[in-house]
Each structure stands twice: as structure tokens, then as C-alpha cells.
C-alpha positions as CSV (number, residue, x, y, z in Angstrom):
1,X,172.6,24.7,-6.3
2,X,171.5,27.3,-4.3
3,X,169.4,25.5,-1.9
4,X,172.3,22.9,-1.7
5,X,175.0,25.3,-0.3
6,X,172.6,26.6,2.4
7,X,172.0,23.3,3.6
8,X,175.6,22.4,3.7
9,X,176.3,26.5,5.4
10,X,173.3,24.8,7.7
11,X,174.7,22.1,8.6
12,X,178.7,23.4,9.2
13,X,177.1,25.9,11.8
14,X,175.1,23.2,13.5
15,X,177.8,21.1,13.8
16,X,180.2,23.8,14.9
17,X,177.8,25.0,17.6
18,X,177.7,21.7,18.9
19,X,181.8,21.4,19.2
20,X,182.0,24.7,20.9
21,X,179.3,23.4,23.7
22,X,181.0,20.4,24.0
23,X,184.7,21.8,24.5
24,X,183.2,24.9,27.0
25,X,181.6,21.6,29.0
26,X,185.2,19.5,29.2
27,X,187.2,22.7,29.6
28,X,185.3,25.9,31.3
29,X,186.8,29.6,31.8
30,X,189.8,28.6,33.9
31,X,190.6,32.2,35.0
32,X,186.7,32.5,35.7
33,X,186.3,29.5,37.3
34,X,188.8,29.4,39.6
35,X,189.0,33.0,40.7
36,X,185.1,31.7,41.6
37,X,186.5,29.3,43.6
38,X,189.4,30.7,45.7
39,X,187.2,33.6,46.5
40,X,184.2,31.0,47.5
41,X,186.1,29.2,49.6
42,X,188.0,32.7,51.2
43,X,184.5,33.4,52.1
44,X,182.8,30.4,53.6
45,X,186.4,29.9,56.1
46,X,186.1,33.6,56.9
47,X,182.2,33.6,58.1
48,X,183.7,32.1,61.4
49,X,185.6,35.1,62.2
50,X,183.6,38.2,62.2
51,X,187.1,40.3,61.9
52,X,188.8,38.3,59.3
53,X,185.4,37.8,57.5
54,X,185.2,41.9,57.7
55,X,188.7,42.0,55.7
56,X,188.3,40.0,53.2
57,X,184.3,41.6,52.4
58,X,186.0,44.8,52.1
59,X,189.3,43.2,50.2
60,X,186.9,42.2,47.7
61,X,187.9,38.5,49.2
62,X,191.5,39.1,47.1
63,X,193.6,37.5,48.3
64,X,197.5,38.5,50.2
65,X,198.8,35.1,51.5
66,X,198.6,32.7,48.6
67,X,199.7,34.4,45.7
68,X,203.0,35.0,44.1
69,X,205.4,38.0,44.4
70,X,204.7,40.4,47.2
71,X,202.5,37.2,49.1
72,X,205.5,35.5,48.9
73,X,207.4,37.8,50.5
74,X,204.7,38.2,53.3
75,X,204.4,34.3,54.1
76,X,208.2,33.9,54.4
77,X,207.9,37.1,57.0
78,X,205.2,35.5,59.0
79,X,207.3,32.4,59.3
80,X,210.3,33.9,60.4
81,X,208.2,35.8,62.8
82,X,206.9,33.0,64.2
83,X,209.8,30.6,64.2
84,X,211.0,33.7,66.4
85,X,208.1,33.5,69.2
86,X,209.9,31.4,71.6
87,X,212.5,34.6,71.3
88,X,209.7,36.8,72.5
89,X,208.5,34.0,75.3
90,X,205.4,33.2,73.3
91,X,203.6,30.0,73.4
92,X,205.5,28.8,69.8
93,X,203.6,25.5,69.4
94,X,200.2,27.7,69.5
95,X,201.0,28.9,66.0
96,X,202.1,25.4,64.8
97,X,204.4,26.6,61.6
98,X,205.2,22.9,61.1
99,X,201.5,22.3,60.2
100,X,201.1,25.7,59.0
101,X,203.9,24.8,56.1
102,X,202.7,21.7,55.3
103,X,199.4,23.3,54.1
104,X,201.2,25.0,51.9
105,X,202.7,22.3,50.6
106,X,200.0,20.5,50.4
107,X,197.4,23.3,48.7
108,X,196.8,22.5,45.2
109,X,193.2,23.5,43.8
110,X,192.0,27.2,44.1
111,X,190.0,26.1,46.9
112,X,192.7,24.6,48.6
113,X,194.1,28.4,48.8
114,X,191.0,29.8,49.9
115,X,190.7,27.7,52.8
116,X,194.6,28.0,53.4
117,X,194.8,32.1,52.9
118,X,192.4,32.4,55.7
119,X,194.4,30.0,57.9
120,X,197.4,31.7,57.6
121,X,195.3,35.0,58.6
122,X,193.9,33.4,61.6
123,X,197.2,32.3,62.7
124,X,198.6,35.9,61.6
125,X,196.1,37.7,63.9
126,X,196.8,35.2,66.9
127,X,200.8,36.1,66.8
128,X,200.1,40.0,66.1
129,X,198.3,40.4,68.9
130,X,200.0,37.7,71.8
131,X,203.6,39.8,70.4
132,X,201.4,43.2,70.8
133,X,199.6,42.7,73.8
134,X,200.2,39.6,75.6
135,X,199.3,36.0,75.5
136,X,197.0,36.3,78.4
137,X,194.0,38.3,80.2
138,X,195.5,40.1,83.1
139,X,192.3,39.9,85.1
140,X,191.3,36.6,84.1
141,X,195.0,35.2,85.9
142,X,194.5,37.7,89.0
143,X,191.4,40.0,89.8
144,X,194.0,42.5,91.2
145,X,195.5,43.2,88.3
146,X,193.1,45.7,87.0
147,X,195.2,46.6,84.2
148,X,193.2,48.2,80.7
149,X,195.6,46.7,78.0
150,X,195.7,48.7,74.7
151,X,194.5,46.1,72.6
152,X,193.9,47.2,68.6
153,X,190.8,46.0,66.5
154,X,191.9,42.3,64.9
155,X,190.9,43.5,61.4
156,X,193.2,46.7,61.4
157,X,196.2,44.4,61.9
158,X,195.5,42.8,58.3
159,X,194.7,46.0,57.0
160,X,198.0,47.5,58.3
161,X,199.7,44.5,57.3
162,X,198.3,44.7,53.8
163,X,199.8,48.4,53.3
164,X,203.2,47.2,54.9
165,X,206.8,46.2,54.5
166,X,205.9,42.7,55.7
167,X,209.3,42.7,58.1
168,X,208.8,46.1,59.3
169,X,205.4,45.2,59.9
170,X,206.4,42.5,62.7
171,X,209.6,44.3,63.6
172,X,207.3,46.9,65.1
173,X,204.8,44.7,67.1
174,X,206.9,43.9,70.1
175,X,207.1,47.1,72.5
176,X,210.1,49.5,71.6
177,X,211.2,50.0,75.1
178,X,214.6,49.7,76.4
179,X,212.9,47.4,79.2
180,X,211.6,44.7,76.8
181,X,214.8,44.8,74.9
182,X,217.1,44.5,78.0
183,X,214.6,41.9,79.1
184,X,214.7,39.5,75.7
185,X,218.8,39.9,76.0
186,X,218.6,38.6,80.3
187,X,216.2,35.7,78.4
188,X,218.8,34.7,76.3
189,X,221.7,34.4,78.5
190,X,219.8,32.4,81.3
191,X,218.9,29.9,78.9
192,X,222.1,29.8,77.8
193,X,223.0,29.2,81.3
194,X,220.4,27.0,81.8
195,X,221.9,24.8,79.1
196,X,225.3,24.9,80.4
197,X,223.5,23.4,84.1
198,X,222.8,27.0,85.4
199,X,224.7,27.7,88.8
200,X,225.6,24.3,90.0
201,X,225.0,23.1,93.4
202,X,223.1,25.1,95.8
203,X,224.5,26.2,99.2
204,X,224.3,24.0,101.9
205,X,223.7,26.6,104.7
206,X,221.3,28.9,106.2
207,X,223.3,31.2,107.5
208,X,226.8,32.6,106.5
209,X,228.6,35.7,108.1
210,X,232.5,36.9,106.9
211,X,235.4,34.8,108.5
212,X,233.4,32.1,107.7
213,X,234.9,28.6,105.8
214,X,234.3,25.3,104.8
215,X,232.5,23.5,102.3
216,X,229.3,25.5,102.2
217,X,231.5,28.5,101.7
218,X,232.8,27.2,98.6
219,X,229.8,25.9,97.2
220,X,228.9,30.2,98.2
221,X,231.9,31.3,96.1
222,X,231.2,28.9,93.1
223,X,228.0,29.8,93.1
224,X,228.8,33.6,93.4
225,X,231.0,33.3,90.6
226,X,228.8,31.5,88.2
227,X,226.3,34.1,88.7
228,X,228.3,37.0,87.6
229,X,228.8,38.6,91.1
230,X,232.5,37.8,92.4
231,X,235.6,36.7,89.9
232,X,236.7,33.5,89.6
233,X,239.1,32.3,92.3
234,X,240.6,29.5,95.0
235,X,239.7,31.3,98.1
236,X,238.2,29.4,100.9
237,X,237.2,31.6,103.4
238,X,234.7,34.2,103.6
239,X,236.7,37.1,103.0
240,X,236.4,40.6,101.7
241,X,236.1,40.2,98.5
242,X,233.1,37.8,99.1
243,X,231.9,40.0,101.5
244,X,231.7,42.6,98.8
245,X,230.3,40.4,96.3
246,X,227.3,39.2,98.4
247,X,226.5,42.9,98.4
248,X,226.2,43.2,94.7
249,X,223.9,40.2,95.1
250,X,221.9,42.1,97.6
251,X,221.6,44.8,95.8
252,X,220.5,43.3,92.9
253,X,217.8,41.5,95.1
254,X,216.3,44.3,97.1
255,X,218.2,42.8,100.3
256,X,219.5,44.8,102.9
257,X,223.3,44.9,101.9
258,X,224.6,44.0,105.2
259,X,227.5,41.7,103.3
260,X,225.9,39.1,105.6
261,X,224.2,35.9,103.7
262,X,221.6,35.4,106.4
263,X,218.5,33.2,105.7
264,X,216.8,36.0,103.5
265,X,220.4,36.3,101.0
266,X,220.5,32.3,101.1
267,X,216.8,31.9,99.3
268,X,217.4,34.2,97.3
269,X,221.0,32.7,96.4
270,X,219.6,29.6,95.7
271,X,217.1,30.1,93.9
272,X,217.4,28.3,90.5
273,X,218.3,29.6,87.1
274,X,214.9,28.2,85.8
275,X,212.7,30.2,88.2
276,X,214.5,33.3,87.3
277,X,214.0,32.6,84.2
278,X,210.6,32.3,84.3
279,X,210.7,35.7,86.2
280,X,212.0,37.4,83.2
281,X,209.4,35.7,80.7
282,X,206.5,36.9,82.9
283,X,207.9,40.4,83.1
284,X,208.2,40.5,79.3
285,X,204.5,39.0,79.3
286,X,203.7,42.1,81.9
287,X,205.6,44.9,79.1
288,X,203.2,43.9,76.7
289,X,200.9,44.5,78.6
290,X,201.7,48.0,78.7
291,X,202.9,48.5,75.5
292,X,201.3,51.6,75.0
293,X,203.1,55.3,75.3
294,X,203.4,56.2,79.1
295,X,204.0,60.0,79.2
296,X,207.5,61.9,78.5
297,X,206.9,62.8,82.5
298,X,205.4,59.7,84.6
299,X,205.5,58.3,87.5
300,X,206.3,54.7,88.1
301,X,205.4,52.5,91.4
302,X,206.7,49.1,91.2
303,X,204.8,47.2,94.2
304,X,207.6,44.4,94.6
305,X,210.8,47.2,94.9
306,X,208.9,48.7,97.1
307,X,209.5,52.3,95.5
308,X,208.2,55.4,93.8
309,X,209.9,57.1,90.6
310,X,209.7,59.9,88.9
311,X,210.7,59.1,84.8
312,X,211.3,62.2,82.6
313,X,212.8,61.6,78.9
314,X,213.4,57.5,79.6
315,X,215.0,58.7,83.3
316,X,214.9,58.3,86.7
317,X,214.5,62.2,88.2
318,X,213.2,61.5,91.8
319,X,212.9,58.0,93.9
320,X,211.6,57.1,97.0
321,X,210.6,54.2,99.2
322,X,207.4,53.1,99.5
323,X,205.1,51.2,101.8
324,X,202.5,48.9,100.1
325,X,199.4,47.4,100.7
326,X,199.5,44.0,103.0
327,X,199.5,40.6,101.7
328,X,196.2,39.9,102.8
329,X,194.4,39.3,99.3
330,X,191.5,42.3,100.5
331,X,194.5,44.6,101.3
332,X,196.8,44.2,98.3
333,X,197.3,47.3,96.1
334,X,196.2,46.6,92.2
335,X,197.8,46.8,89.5
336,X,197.0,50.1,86.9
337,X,197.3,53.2,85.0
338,X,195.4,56.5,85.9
339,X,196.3,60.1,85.6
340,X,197.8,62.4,88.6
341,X,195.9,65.6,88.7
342,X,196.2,66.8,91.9
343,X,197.6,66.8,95.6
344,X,195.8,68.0,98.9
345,X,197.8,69.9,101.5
346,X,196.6,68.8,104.9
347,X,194.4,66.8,103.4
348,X,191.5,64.6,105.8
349,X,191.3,61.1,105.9
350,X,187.6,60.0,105.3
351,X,188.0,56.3,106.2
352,X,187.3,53.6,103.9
353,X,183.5,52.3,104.3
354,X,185.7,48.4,104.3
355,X,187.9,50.0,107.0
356,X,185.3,51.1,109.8
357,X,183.0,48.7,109.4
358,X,185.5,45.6,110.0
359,X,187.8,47.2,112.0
360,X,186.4,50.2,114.0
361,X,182.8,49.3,114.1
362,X,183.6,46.4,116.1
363,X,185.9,48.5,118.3
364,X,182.8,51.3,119.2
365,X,180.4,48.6,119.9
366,X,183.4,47.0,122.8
367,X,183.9,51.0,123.8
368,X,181.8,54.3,122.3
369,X,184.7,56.2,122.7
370,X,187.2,53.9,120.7
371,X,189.2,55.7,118.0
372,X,188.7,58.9,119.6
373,X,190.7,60.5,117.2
374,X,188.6,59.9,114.2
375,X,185.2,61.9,114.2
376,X,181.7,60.3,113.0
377,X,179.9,62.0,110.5
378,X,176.2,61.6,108.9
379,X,175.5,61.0,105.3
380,X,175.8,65.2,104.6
381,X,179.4,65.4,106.8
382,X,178.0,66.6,109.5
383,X,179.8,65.6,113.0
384,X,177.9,63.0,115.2
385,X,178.0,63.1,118.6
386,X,179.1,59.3,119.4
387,X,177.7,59.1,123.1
388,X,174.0,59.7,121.9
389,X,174.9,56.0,119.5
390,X,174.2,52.9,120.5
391,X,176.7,51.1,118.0
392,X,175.6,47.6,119.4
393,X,172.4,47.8,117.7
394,X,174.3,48.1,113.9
395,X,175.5,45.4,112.0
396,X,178.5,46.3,109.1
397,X,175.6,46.8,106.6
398,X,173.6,48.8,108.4
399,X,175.7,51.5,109.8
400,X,174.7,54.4,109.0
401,X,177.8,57.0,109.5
402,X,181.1,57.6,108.0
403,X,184.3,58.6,109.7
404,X,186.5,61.2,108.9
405,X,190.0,62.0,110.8
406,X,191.0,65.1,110.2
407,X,193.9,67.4,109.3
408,X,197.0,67.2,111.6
409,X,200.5,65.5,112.0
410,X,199.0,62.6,113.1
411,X,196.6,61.7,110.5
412,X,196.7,58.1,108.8
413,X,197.3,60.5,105.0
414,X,200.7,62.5,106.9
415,X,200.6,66.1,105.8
416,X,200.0,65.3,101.9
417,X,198.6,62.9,99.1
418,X,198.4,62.9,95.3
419,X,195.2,61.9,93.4
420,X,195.0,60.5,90.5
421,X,191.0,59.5,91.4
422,X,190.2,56.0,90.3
423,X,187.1,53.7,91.6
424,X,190.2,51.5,93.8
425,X,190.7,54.6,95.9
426,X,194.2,53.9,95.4
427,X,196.7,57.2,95.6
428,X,200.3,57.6,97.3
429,X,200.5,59.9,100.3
430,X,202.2,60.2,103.0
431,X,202.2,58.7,107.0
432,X,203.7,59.3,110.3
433,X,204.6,55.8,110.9
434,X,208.1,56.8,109.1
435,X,209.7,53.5,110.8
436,X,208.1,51.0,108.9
437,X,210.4,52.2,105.9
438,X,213.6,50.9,107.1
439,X,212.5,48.0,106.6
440,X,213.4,45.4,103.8
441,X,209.9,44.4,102.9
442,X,207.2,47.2,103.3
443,X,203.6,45.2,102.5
444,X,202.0,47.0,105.2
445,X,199.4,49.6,104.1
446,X,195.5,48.9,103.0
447,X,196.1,49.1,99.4
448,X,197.4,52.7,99.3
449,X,200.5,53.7,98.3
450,X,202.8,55.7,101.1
451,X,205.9,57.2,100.5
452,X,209.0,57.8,102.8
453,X,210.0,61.4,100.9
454,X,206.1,63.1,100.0
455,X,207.8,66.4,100.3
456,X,210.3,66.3,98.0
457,X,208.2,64.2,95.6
458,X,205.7,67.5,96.2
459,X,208.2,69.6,95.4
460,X,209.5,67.8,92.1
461,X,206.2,67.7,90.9
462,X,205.5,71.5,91.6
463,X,208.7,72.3,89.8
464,X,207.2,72.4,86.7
465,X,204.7,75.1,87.4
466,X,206.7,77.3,90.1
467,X,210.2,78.7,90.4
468,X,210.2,77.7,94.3
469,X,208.0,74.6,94.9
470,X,209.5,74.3,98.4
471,X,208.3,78.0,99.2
472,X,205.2,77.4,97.3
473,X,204.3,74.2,99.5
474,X,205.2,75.3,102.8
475,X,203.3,78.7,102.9
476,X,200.2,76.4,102.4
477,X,201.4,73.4,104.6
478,X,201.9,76.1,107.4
479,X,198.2,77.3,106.9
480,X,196.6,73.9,108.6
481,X,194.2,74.2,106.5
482,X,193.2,71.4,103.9
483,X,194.0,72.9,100.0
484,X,193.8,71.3,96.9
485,X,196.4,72.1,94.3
486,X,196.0,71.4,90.8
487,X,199.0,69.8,88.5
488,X,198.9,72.5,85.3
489,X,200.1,68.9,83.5
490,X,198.8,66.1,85.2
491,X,200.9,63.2,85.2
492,X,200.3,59.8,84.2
493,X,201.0,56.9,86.7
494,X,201.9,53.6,86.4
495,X,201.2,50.5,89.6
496,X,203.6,47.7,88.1
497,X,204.9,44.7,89.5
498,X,208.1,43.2,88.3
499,X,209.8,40.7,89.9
500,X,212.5,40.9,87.0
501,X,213.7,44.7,85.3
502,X,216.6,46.4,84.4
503,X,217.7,49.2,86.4
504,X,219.3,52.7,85.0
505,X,223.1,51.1,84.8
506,X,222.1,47.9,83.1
507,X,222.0,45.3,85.4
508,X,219.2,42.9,85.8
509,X,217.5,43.2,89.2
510,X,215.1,40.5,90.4
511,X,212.5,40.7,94.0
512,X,210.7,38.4,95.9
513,X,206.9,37.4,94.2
514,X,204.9,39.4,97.3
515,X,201.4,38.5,96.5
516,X,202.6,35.3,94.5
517,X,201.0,37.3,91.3
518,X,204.2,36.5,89.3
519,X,203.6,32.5,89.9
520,X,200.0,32.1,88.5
521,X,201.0,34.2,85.5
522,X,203.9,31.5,85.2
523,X,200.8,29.1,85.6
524,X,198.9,30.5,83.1
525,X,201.4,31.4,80.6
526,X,202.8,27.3,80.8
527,X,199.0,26.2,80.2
528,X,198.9,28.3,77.1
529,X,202.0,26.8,76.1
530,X,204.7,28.9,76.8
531,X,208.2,26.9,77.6
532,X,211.3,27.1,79.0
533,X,213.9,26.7,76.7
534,X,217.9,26.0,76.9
535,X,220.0,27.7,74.5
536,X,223.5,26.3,73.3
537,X,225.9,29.1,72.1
């Protein structure tokens, strides 16, 4: 009986060992199993990206896209971010939500959401950092631009995200100053413009003065009014209140505002909603660029409004005219941020090695005593005396002197510059050719940047650090004598170039592309898929 029950208890276990192998074959672990698989999959779609692959290694390869609860929340963040790119000017069908959404949809196995949750981060990480930082290399669209962007590391974007409200994560990306605001708002009403036909017909005339009539100055008033400049009305004449209106256009052009619309006023009148549009897209392109903290005290040099501020707090404290460089590409200033530490007092003008050998080497090989006024000095600054040279017998890469022009009224530097030392050997000072700065456009320098008022700038910048800056800068200006003196806080400066802003009372100024910079950004922001739009409503 014995024997007979241990066979049986034998044979139950046998058979139940065999049931439980086969059910554990038909049906493994599914939380096991799966968890395996999304995490598999998270890994091999990650190894292609070295940032995204560093995430997820340290996240354990968890997950934050594909899940329920707080990953919802974060994918329906991302796609109302992106559904808001073309707001921003950013190339929308780069991030392809359509596609994006019908993965989504369309994910259904664990590795299906493996292979999707890194696809959403790679598109993540491509919008974070083209709303951040821009869609495009500066240098890569223009050497001159020699901007350093602030770019952050790709994987602390997820790992940011990861810690984030999701909305306050993107809310934050786009740069938080009043420009870029004021910017995205002109966007928006010159494509609603645009879809309303812009600013009709353009004007059929080169030249118009006041007392003027006729068809063209119609087509003048219409357009006038459709731009926001003069108030709707029946008048067919040029008259005064035209007059007045054209300079408010002038004005917001960087024209001379004669009242006059002369050949200058008429390009720029006719210039198309569309182009200004893309104007303003490129300057929010250029704001991301910068989008980085500039100093509670800078000082701002926008090369196509030919100017020179002083910002304190968000505000415009000092501004002058400048002069820039010329429009010949090996002339043109660049485009950068540095720090101002100090200015020199009759300072000396030691002559650009590109300047004397192109331009006066040639002129002391025609005449040893060219360019009198500028001595030539060996290697260790000391003077040469030029009549003991044969200058015929040097090429531009073999001369062996430098040139150095020094302290006095007359020198190419004025009585003062500012240094903010950079490899460019790009600084604002001043000049004694003083006419060139009633003119409209001031392209006219070798790259550096002169400025019609370099006392007063002097002084505003001393004021910080002396009760009588005036006092404190003649005594040493009277001296003669080249002095350095230190900024106790330097300043940080900023070379921009915006063909579009937004000046201190709101209104949206626009200026002429100089060095045509503006246009191949356009270029290269259109190949990377960046499109005009026209907004109804």
C-alpha cells in the first residue's frame, strides 16, 4: 500500500513539473519580459547618439516618453511646443509631429516603445536646442560672424527636462528678452498682413518731393497708410501731413528725415512685406544666438544703425553714431562679444601688418618719403630711418618693419579708444575725419569701430569710478602723453547686426542689409526649412 501511494505521489509531481514547464514556455514573465525588451530596444536606438545614449545609461534606460501619467503629460508638452515652432520661425517640418504622432499610434509591443522613446528624444533635443540657440551655425553661413553661441550639453537638456514641469520646461527655452518678444509680436502682424496682400501696389516713382500729385502720389499715400505711417484719407497731393508721415518712415528706416521720398526713401518704401518679414525671422534667429545674459551695464554696437549704446538696467544711457568698417568683404567689422577693460588717452596707432603692406608698402616703394607722418619701426619699436631703405627690394611677405603713427590730433585713433582686446583687433575709438558722420550710411572704416562722441562715451564710462569723469579725462588728455586707464568693472560688449529691432518706444525699426549678411542667413534658414507663413486673424 505503501509502495503504491509513493508511486502515485511520484507520478502527480512528474506530471505537475511537466505542466508548469509547459505553461512558463506558452506564457513567460510578462512584467520580466517586456521590461527586457523596452529597455533592449531603448538601448540599441540610443548607441547612435552618444548624448542620448549617455541618458538613458545613467536613467537606468527607464523610460520618460512612453509611459503613462507624468510621460503623458510631457509628450502632449513637446507637441504643443512643436506645433508652436513656426511661432518661433523654426523650420516646423524638421520635427515632423505628423509622423512623430503616428508612431505613437502605431507603437504596440514593448519594443515598439523603446525604439519610439528614443525618437521622441532625438526630436526633443533637436527643438530644445534650434528654440535655445538657433537653427544654424553662425560661422558656417558667414565667416564674419565670429559669434561664440552659448550652446548647453544635449544630455543636460533631458536631464533638466526629466526634473521639470514639462511646459515650464519649453516656456523657458526661447530667450526672455523684451527684443525677442517684441520681435515674435512684429512676426505675427506681418503675416497677418501678408495674408491680407501686404501693402498693395508699389510706387510708381523714383523721386517724390511735397506739392507733388498724381497717381504715384496716391499709390505713396495708400501705401503709407497700409503701413501704419499716415491715417487713412482722400488727399491727393503731397501735402503736410504726408510730408510728416514720410518722416516717420524715415525714421523708422535709418533715412535722413528730409520729408523728401528721394530714390533712397522709395527702395525702402517699396520694399515688400515678405522681405521684411524675413528680416524679422532672421533677427529672431540672430537673438538666439545671443541668448545668453549680456551684463546689467553693456555696450551695444549695431553695425547696420550705424551706432554705439550704452544699456544699463534694459536702457539706453548714452548713444552715439558710428562709422563702420567698408563693404569690402577684407574690411567688414565682425560680428562678437568680448569684454571692455580699458581705454588709452592719446593713444598710438601701430598700423595693421594688412594695412602697410597693401596699402603703404606700395606707396614707399613709388616714394621713400610717402606717409611721412607715420614712423617705421623694427621688430623691438625702435624708429627706422626710412632713407637708409630700399623698399623696392621687399615684397608684402618680406617686410620686415612695422609702422607706428603716433600721439596727436591727427592720428587715424583721434585722441582716445577703448579695448576690449580680441584676436580681430576690433575696438571703437575715435577719428578726426568727423565729416564722414553726417552721413546716412557710414561703412567706411577697416573693420574698427569709430565713434562721432568718444568723449562723452569716455566720460559715461568713467562715471562709475570718478565723481568728475570730465575733469578726470582732460587732466590726462592735456598731458600728450599716451595713458592707459583701467575700467574698475569692465564692460561687456556686444557687435550685432540687425536689420529688424525694436527701439526704446516700441516701434519696429528696420535698415538696409550692408554686407548682405542678413540675405544668406535667409538662404540658409529657407534650406533648413524655415517658411514664410500668412496668418488669417
Amino acid at each position: 500500500m505503501s509502495s503504491l501511494v509513493l508511486r502515485n505521489r511520484s507520478l502527480i509531481f512528474a506530471l505537475a513539473g511537466l505542466l508548469l514547464a509547459l505553461f512558463s514556455y506558452v506564457t513567460p514573465t510578462p512584467v520580466a519580459a517586456q521590461v527586457t525588451a523596452f529597455k533592449q530596444a531603448v538601448a540599441e536606438s540610443a548607441a547612435r547618439d552618444k548624448d542620448i545614449a549617455a541618458f538613458y545609461q545613467a536613467n537606468g534606460y527607464e523610460g520618460i516618453w512612453t509611459g503613462k501619467g507624468r510621460d503623458r503629460n510631457r509628450r502632449a508638452a513637446l507637441l504643443q511646443a512643436l506645433n508652436a515652432a513656426g511661432d518661433h520661425g523654426l523650420p516646423a517640418a524638421r520635427y515632423d509631429v505628423e509622423g512623430l504622432q503616428a508612431k505613437m499610434k502605431a507603437a504596440r509591443t514593448p519594443r515598439d516603445l523603446g525604439l519610439l522613446e528614443v525618437e521622441i528624444s532625438r526630436v526633443f533635443l533637436q527643438f530644445a536646442r534650434d528654440l535655445q540657440t538657433g537653427v544654424l551655425i553662425p560661422s558656417r553661413v558667414d565667416k564674419a560672424i565670429v559669434r561664440k553661441v552659448p550652446y548647453r550639453d544635449r544630455t543636460s537638456y533631458l536631464v533638466n527636462f526629466a526634473k521639470s514641469s514639462p511646459k515650464g520646461f519649453f516656456r523657458a527655452l526661447a530667450p526672455k528678452t523684451h527684443e525677442y518678444t517684441a520681435l515674435m509680436k512684429e512676426k505675427l502682424r506681418l503675416e497677418r498682413l501678408l495674408a491680407k496682400g501686404g501693402w498693395g501696389p508699389t510706387v510708381p516713382a523714383k523721386t517724390l518731393k511735397p506739392g507733388a500729385s498724381g497717381t504715384a502720389v496716391v499709390a505713396l499715400r495708400d501705401r503709407l497708410v497700409r503701413m501704419g505711417f499716415l491715417k487713412r484719407n482722400a488727399g491727393q497731393s503731397y501735402d503736410a501731413k504726408m510730408t510728416a508721415a514720410v518722416q516717420q518712415f524715415q525714421r523708422a528706416h535709418g533715412l535722413a528725415q528730409d520729408g523728401v521720398a528721394g530714390p533712397g526713401t522709395m527702395t525702402e518704401v517699396n520694399v515688400s512685406v515678405q522681405e521684411r518679414l524675413q528680416s524679422v525671422i532672421v533677427a529672431m534667429e540672430r537673438e538666439r544666438w545671443l541668448n545668453q545674459e549680456r551684463g546689467k551695464r553693456h555696450i551695444e554696437v549695431n553695425l547696420t544703425d550705424f551706432t554705439a549704446k550704452i544699456i544699463d538696467n534694459g536702457k539706453v544711457t548714452f548713444e552715439t553714431r558710428s562709422v563702420i568698417g567698408h563693404r569690402e568683404r577684407d574690411r567688414q567689422s565682425p560680428e562678437f562679444s568680448d569684454v571692455m577693460e580699458f581705454m588709452v588717452i592719446n593713444p598710438s596707432w601701430y598700423v595693421p601688418r594688412s594695412i602697410v603692406t597693401k596699402e603703404y608698402l606700395p606707396e614707399l616703394q613709388a616714394n621713400p618719403n610717402a606717409v611721412n607722418h607715420i614712423e617705421i619701426t623694427d621688430r623691438n619699436g625702435r624708429r627706422i630711418d626710412r632713407s637708409a631703405v630700399d623698399f623696392t627690394q621687399f615684397t608684402a611677405r618680406t617686410f620686415p618693419f612695422a609702422m607706428r603713427q603716433p600721439p596727436s590730433r591727427g592720428n587715424a585713433l583721434g585722441l582716445v579708444k577703448f579695448m576690449f582686446p580680441n584676436k580681430y583687433n576690433i575696438y571703437l575709438h575715435d577719428t578726426p575725419a568727423k565729416n564722414l558722420f553726417g552721413r546716412e550710411v557710414r561703412a567706411y572704416s577697416h573693420g574698427c569701430i569709430r565713434l562721432a562722441d568718444p568723449f562723452d562715451f569716455a566720460y559715461a564710462l568713467l562715471a562709475k569710478q570718478t565723481s568728475d569723469p570730465e575733469g578726470f579725462f582732460q587732466t590726462r588728455l592735456a598731458t600728450g602723453k599716451e595713458q592707459q586707464v583701467d575700467l574698475k568693472q569692465p564692460v561687456p560688449v556686444h557687435i550685432i547686426y540687425r536689420t529688424a529691432f525694436v527701439d526704446g518706444k516700441g516701434q519696429t525699426q528696420f535698415r538696409r542689409d550692408i554686407y548682405g549678411r542678413d540675405g544668406r542667413i535667409w538662404d540658409a534658414l529657407s534650406k533648413a526649412g524655415v517658411a514664410l507663413r500668412a496668418v488669417q486673424g
